[in-house]
TIZA-559427 format. One record per residue (C-alpha): residue number from 0; x, y, z; residue in one letter. Coordinates in steps of 0.2 Angstrom, whole numbers, plus 5000, padded with zeros to 4 digits. Example, Ala and Ser with C-alpha at 12.3 -4.5 7.8 and 13.67 -1.06 7.14 Angstrom:
BEGIN
<vexvex 0, <5062, 4978, 5039>, "A">,
<vexvex 1, <5068, 4995, 5036>, "S">,
This chain:
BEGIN
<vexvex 0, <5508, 4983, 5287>, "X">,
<vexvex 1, <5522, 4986, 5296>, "X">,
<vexvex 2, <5516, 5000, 5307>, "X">,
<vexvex 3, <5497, 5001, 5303>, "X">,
<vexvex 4, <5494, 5015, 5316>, "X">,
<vexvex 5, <5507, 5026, 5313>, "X">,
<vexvex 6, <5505, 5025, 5294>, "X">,
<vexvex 7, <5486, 5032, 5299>, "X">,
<vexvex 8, <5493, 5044, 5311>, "X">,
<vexvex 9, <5505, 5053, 5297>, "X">,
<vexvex 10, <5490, 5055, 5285>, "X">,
<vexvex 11, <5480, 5063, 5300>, "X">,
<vexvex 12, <5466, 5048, 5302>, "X">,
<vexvex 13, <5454, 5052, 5317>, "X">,
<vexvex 14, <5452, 5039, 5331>, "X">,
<vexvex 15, <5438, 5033, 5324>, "X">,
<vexvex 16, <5441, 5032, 5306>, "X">,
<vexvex 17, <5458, 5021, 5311>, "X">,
<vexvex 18, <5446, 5009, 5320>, "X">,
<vexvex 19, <5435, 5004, 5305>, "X">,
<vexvex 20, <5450, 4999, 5296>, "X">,
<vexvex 21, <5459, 4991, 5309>, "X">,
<vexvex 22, <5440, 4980, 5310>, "X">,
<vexvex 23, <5439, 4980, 5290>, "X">,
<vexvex 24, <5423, 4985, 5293>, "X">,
<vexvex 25, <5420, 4990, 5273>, "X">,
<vexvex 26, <5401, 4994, 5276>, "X">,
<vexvex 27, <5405, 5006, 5291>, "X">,
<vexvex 28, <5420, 5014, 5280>, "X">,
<vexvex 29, <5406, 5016, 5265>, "X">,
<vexvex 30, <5393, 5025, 5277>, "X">,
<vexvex 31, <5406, 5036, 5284>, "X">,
<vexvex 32, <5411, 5042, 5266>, "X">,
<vexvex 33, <5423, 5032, 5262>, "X">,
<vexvex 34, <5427, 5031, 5242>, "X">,
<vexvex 35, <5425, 5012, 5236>, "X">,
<vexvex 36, <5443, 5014, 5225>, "X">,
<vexvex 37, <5452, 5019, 5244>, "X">,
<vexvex 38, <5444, 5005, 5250>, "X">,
<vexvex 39, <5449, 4993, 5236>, "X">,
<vexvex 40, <5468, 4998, 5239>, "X">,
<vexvex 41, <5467, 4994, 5257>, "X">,
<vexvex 42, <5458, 4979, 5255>, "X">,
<vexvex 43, <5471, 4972, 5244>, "X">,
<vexvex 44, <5484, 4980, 5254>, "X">,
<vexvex 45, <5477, 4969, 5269>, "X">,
<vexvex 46, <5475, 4952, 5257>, "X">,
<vexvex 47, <5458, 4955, 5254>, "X">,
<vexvex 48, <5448, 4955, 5237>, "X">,
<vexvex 49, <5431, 4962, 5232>, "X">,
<vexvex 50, <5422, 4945, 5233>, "X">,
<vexvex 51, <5428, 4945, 5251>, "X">,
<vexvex 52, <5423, 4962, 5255>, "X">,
<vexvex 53, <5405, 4957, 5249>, "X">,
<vexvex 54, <5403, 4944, 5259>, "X">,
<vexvex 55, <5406, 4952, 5276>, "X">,
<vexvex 56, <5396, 4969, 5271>, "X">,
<vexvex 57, <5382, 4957, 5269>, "X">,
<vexvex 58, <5387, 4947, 5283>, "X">,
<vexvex 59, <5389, 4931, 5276>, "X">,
<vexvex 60, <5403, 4918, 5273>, "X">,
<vexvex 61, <5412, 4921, 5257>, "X">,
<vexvex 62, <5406, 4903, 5251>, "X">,
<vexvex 63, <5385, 4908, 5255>, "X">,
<vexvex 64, <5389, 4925, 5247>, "X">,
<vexvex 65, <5395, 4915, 5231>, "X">,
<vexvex 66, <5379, 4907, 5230>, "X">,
<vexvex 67, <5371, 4922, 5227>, "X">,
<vexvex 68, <5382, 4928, 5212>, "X">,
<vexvex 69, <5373, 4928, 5194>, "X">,
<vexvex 70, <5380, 4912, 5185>, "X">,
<vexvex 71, <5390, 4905, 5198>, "X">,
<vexvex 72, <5395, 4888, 5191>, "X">,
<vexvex 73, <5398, 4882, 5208>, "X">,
<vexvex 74, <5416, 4881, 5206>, "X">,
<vexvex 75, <5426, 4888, 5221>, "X">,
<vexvex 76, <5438, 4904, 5219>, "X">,
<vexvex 77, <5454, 4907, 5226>, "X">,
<vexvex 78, <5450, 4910, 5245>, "X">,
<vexvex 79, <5467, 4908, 5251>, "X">,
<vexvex 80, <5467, 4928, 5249>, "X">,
């Protein structure tokens, strides 16, 4: 976190591909090929969880996006992540 860019530099990221992360655009990193377990690192690397990632793929706010969830008891999650 210290030294985002350079840490994608040493591991030979193109321009591109440094800028979906730097958005956290998960659904952009998916369609360009990325692998769902990376993705997972790095979201929780950046303080994100999968519920989170969810919600933006599908463009909604995390609480509209638990709404849709199978046997959602309408409590609310941590979202301090």
């Amino acid at each position: 976190m210290a030294d985002e860019r350079g840490y994608m530099n040493r591991y030979g990221l193109t321009e591109a591909e440094a800028r979906l992360i730097e958005r956290r655009d998960w659904a952009a990193m998916i369609e360009a090929g990325g692998n769902i377990y990376l993705l997972l690192k790095i979201a929780g690397t950046v303080g994100q969880n999968l519920l989170q990632m969810g919600a933006q793929m599908r463009g909604e706010s995390l609480d509209a996006f638990m709404q849709t969830r199978p046997h959602n008891s309408g409590t609310s999650i941590e979202r301090s992540r």
